[in-house]
C-alpha positions as CSV (number, residue, x, y, z in Angstrom):
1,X,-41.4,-21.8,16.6
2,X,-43.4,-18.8,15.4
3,X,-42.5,-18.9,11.2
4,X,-43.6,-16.0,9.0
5,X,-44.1,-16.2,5.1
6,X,-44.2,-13.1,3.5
7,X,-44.7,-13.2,-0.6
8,X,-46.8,-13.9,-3.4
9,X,-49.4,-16.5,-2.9
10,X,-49.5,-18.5,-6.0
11,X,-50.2,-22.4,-6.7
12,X,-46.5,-23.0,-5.9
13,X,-46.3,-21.2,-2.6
14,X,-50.1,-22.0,-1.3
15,X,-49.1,-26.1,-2.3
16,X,-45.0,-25.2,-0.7
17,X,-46.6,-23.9,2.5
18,X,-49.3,-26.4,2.9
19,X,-46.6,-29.2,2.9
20,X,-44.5,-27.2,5.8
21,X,-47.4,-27.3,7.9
22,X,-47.7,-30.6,7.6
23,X,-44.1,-31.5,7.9
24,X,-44.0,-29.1,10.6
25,X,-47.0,-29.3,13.0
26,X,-45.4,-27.9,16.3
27,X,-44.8,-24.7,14.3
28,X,-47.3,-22.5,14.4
29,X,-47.3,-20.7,10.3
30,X,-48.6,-17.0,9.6
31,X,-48.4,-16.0,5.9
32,X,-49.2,-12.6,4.6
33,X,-48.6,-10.5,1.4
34,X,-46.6,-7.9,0.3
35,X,-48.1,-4.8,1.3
36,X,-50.0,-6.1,4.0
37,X,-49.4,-5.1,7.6
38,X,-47.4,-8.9,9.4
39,X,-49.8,-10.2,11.2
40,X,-47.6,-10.8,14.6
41,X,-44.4,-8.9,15.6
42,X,-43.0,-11.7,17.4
43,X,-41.7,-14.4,14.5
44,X,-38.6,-16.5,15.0
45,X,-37.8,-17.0,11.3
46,X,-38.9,-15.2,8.0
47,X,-39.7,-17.5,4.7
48,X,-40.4,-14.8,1.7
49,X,-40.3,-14.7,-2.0
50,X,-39.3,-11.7,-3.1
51,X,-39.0,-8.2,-1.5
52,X,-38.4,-7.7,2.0
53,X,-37.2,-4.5,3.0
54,X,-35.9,-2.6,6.5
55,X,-39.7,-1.8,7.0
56,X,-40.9,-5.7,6.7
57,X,-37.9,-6.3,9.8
58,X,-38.7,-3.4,11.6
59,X,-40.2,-4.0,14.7
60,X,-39.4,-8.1,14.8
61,X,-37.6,-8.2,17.7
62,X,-37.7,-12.2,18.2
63,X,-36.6,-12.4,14.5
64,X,-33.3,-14.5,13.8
65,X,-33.6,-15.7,10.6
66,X,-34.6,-15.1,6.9
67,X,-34.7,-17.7,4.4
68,X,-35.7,-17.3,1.2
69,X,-37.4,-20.1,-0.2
70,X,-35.9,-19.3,-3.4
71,X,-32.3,-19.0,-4.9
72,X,-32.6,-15.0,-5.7
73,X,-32.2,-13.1,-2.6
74,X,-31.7,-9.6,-4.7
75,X,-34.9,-8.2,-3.2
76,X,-33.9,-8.7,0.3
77,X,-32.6,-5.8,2.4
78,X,-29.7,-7.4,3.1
79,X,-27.7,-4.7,5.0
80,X,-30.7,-3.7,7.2
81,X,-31.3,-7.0,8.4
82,X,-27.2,-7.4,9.1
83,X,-27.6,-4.3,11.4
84,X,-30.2,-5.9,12.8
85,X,-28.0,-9.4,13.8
86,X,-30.7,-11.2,11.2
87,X,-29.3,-14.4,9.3
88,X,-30.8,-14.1,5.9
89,X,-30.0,-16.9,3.7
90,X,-31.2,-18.4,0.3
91,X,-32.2,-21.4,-1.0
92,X,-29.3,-23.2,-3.2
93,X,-30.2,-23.9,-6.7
94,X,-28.7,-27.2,-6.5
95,X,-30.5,-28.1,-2.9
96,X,-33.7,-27.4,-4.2
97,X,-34.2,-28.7,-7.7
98,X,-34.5,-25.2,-8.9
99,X,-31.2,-25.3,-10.9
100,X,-32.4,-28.8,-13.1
101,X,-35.8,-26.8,-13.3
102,X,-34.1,-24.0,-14.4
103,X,-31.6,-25.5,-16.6
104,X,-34.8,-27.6,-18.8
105,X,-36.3,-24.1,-19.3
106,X,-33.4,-22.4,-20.9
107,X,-33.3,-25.3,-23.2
108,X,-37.5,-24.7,-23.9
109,X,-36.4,-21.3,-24.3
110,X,-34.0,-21.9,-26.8
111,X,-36.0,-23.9,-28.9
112,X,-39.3,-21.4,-28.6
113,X,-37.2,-18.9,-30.2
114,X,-35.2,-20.9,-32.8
115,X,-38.7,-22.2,-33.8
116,X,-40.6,-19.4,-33.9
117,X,-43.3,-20.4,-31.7
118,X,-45.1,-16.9,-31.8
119,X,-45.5,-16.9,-35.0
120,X,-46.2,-20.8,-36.1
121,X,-49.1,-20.8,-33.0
122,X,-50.7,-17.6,-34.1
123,X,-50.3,-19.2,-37.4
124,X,-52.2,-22.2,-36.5
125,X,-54.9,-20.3,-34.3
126,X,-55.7,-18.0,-37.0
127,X,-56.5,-21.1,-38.7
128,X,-55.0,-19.4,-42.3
129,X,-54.6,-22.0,-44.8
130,X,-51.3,-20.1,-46.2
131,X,-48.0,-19.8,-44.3
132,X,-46.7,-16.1,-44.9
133,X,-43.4,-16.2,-46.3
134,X,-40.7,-15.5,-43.5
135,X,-36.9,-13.6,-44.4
136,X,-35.0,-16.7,-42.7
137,X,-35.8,-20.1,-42.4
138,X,-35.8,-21.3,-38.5
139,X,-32.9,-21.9,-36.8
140,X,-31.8,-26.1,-35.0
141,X,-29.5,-25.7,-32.2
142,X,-27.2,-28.4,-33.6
143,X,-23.7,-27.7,-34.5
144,X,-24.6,-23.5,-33.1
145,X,-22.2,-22.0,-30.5
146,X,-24.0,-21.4,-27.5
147,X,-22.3,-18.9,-24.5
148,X,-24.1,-19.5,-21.1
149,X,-22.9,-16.2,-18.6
150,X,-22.6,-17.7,-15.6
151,X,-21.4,-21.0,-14.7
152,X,-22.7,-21.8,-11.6
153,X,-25.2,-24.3,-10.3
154,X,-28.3,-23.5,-13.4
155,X,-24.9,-23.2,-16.0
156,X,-23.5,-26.0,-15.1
157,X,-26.7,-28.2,-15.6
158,X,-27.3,-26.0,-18.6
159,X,-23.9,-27.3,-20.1
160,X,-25.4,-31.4,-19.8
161,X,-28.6,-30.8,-21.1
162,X,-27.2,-28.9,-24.3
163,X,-24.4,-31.8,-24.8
164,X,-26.6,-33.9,-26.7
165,X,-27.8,-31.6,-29.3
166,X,-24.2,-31.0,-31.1
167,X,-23.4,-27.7,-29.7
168,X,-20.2,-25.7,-29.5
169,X,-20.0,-24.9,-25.5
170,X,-18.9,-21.6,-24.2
171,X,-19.3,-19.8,-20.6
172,X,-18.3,-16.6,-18.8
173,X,-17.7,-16.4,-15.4
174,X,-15.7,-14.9,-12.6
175,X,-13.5,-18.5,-12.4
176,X,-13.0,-19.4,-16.2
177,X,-11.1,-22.0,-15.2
178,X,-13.7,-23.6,-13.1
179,X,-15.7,-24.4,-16.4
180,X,-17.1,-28.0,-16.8
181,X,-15.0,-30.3,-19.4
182,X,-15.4,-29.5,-23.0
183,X,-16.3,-26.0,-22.3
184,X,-14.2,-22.7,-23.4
185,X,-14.3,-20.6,-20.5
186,X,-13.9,-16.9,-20.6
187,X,-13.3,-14.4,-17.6
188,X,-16.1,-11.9,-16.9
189,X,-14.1,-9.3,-18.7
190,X,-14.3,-11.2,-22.1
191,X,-17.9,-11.0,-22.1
192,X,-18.0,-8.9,-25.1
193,X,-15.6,-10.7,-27.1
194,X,-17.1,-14.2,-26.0
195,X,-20.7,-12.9,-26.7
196,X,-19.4,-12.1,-30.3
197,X,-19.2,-15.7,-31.7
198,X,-22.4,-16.6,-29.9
199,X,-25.1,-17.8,-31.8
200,X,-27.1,-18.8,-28.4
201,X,-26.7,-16.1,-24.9
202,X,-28.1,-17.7,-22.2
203,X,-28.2,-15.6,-18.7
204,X,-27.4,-17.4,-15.8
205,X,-26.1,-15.2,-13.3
206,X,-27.9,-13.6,-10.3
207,X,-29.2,-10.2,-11.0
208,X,-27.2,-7.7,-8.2
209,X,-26.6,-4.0,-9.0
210,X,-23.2,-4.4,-10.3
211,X,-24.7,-6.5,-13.3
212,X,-27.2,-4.4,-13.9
213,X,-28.2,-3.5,-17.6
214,X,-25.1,-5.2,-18.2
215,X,-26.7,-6.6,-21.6
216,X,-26.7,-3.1,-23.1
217,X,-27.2,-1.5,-26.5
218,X,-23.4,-1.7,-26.7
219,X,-22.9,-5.5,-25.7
220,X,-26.4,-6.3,-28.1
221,X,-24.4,-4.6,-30.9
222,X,-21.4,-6.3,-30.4
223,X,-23.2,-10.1,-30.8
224,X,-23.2,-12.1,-33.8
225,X,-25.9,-11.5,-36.2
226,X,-28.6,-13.3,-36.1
227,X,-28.0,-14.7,-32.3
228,X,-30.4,-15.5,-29.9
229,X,-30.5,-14.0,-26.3
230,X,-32.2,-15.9,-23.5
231,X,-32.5,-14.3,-20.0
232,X,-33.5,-17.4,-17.2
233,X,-32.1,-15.1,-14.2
234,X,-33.2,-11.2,-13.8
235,X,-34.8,-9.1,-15.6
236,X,-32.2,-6.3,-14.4
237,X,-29.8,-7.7,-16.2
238,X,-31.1,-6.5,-20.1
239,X,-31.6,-3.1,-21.3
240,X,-35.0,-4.1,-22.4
241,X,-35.6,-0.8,-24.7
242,X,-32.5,-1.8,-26.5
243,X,-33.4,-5.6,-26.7
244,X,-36.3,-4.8,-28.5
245,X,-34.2,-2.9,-31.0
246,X,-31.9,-5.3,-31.5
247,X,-34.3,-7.4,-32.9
248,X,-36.6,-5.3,-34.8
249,X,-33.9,-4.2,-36.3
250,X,-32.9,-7.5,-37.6
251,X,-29.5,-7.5,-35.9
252,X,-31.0,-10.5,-33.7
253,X,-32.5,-13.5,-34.4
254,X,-35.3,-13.6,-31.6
255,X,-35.0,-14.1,-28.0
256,X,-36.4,-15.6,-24.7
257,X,-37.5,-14.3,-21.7
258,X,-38.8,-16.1,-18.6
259,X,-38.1,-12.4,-16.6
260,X,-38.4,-8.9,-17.1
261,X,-37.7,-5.6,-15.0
262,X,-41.1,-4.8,-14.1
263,X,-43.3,-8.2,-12.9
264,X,-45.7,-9.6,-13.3
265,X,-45.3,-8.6,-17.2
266,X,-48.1,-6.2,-18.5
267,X,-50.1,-6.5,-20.8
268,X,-48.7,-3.2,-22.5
269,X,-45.1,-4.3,-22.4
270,X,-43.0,-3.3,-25.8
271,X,-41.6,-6.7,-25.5
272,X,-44.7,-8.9,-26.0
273,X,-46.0,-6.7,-29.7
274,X,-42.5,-8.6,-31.2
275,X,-43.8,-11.7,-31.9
276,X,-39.7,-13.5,-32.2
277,X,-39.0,-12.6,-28.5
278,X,-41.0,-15.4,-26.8
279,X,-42.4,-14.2,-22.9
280,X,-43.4,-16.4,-20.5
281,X,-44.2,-15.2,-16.8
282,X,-40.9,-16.6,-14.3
283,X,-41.9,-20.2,-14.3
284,X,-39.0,-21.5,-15.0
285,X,-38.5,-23.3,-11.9
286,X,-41.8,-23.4,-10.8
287,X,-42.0,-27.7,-11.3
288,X,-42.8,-30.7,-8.9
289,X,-39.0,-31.2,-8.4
290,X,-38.8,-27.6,-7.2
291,X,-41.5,-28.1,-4.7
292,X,-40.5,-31.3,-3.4
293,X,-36.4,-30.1,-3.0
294,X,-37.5,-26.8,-1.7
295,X,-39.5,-28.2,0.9
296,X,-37.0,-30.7,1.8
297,X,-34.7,-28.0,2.2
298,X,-36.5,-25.6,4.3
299,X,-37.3,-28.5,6.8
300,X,-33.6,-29.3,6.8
301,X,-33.2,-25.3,7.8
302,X,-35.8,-25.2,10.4
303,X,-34.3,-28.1,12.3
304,X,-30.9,-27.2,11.8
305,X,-31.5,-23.5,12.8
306,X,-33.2,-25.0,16.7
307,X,-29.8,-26.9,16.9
308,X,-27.9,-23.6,16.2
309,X,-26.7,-24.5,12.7
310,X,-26.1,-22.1,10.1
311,X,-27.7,-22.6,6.6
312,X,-25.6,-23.6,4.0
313,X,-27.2,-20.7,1.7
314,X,-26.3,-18.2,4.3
315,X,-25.5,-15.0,2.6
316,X,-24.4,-13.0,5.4
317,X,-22.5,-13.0,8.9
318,X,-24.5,-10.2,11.1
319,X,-21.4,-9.2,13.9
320,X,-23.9,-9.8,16.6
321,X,-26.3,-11.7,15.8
322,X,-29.6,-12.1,17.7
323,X,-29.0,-16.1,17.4
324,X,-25.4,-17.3,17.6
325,X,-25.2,-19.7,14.9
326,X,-22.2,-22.1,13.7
């Protein structure tokens, strides 16, 4: 097969790809980046991270399938490629090891903010032999309530990891009652008044336009005082502007962010001059486990898709499709 990868070209993809070709030497692999005119019009199947658009399909006539190689597929111009008869399909967190990558982050996350980590490493590169006095001693995690929004495949691994440090377990989702044991679930239309006896907010949802800036000035208002908000999904899903005021302002603790709205961050972003919200640049799943599962997974694709087989992470169902798949 003729296979396409469209996306960024970092350690994680260069070292992802270089495995596939391996694995797969009777494909033949073109890669490109975003931007960038494709470098054939005739591909079978379409790997990306990140955006694809109608344009990026246009003209692929021999195209059948596009797989993400990642579990986010809000980039991808899902109804064009329908239209089309394109499969597109993700990668499932918990096929890939993106979800225990995930999950492990949140918890790093958690404790960057609780700890301070701006401030005590500035404090130990500047060397200073005195520790400025801070309002609030630092926060532990034990015996805290912590409300993860979104208990799916990174939630629910979330939920196991935070077990052992004493904490009171919350979640919001669309299936309350689908929450793991020991955890007080809350429909998605509690989110306010679950958020409100949060001392942790982790986001674990995908980001789609429906969700968007659903963590607004009003919902930041309406958490405890002094709570922590950590955002391991989309950066769509916070009112950035009104983060940053939340914990100027004192009203919050600190928080964590492995994404914002506009990446890669800049240099100039608001967010990074607050030293107790604690940036890191999406890496969150970006691990050996990731690499290894999501290889393993795309292999399992490629061979399943010659036979005709669907992808489990198939997000839509194109009414004629170019390849018939079951």
């Amino acid at each position: 097969m003729k296979i396409g990868y469209l996306g960024k070209q970092d350690s994680f993809a260069v070292e992802m790809l270089k495995q596939m070709k391996a694995g797969n030497s009777q494909d033949e692999f073109l890669t490109w980046l975003p931007g960038e005119k494709a470098p054939a019009m005739d591909l079978e199947v379409l790997l990306a991270i990140g955006k694809v658009g109608a344009e990026e399909l246009e003209g692929q006539t021999k195209l059948g399938l596009l797989q993400t190689a990642s579990a986010g597929y809000d980039e991808v111009d899902v109804e064009a490629a329908t239209k089309a008869g394109i499969w597109v399909a993700s990668a499932p967190t918990t096929k890939t090891g993106n979800g225990e990558s995930v999950a492990e982050f949140a918890v790093l996350l958690m404790l960057a903010a609780s700890r301070r980590l701006n401030e005590e490493l500035a404090f130990t590169r500047d060397g200073e032999q005195v520790r400025p006095e801070k309002p609030e001693v630092n926060m532990a995690l034990h015996g805290k309530t912590v409300c993860i929004v979104g208990l799916g495949g990174i939630g629910d691994l979330l939920v196991e990891r935070l077990r052992g440090f004493g904490m009171v377990l919350t979640g919001v989702d669309k299936h309350p009652e689908h929450a793991p044991a020991g955890v007080k679930g809350y429909g998605s239309d509690q989110l306010k008044f679950a958020l409100a006896t949060a001392d942790y907010v982790v986001l674990a949802i995908p980001g789609t336009k429906e969700n968007e800036n659903m963590i607004d000035a009003e919902v930041l208002a309406g958490m405890k005082k002094g709570a922590v908000l950590l955002n391991v999904s989309r950066g769509t899903l916070v009112d950035e502007p009104a983060l940053l005021v939340a914990v100027t302002s004192g009203h919050l603790y600190g928080a964590g962010l492995d994404v914002v709205k506009n990446e890669p961050v800049k240099p100039d972003n608001p967010l990074l001059s607050e030293p107790r919200i604690f940036v890191t640049p999406h890496i969150a799943g970006s691990t050996d486990v990731m690499l290894e599962g999501t290889v393993k997974y795309l292999r399992e694709v490629l061979a399943g898709y010659i036979k005709g087989v669907r992808p489990e992470g198939a997000v839509n169902e194109p009414k004629e499709p170019r390849v018939p798949l079951h």
